[in-house]
N, C-alpha and C positions, 0 to 999 in steps of 0.2 A: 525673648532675646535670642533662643537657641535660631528658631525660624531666619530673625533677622539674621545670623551670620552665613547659616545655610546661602540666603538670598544675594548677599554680596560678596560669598564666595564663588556661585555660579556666574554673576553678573563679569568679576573678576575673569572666571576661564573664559568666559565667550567673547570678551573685549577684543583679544588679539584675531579672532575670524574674521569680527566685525570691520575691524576695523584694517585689515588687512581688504575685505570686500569695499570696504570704502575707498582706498587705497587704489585699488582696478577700476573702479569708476571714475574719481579724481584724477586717473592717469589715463582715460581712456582706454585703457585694454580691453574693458568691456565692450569696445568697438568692434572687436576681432574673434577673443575669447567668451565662453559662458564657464559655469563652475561644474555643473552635469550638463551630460547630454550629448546630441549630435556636435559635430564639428562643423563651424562653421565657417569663417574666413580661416584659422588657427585651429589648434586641440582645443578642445574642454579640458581647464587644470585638471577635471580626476584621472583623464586618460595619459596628461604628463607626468604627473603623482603617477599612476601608477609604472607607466613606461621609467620614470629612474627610479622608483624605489628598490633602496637597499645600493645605489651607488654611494662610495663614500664620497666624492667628489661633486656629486649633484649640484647641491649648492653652488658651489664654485663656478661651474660650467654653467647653470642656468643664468646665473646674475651677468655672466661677461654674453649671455645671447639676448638677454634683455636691453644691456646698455650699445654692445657693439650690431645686433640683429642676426639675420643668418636666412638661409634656406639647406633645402634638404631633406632636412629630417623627418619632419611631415609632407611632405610635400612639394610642389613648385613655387606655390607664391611665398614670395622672403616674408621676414619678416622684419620691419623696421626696425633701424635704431631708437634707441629711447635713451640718448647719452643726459638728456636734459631732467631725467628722473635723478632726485636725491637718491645718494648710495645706501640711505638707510634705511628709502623707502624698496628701494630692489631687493636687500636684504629681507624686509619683513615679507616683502611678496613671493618671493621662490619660498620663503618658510611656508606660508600659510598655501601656498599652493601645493607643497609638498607633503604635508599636512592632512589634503583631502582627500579622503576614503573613497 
């Protein structure tokens, strides 16, 4: 029994990565972005993870560049709008992307 709780307590923590990576796929970001590594069209989340971490406002700021797009920050090429993504799904995404070590 003990084992069993162990196993769906971890299944539990990992849902929200999981499914926050499903989430980039579903929305195509995975077009642009990877989660490690080189940069490719975009950052790798860990390199945005780590460039705001510790902003209190992160959140905030990433979600309105996800929906409304931007350039600059990385670079030349913008980055599109994604105003057609659900607000809850942009929420779960800057979380888990902020998230990654």
């Amino acid at each position: 029994m003990k084992q069993f709780v162990l196993a769906a307590a971890a299944l539990l923590l990992a849902a929200p990565a999981q499914a926050s990576e499903a989430l980039a796929k579903k929305h195509a970001c995975v077009a642009c972005h990877v989660v490690k590594g080189a940069k490719t069209v975009g950052p790798a989340y860990a390199d945005v993870a780590k460039k705001y971490a510790g902003q209190k406002d992160a959140e905030a700021k990433l979600a309105e560049k996800v929906k409304k797009g931007g350039t600059g920050v990385w670079g030349q090429i913008p980055m599109p709008p994604n105003a057609a993504v659900p607000d809850a799904d942009v929420r779960a995404l800057v979380k888990w992307i902020l998230s990654i070590k």
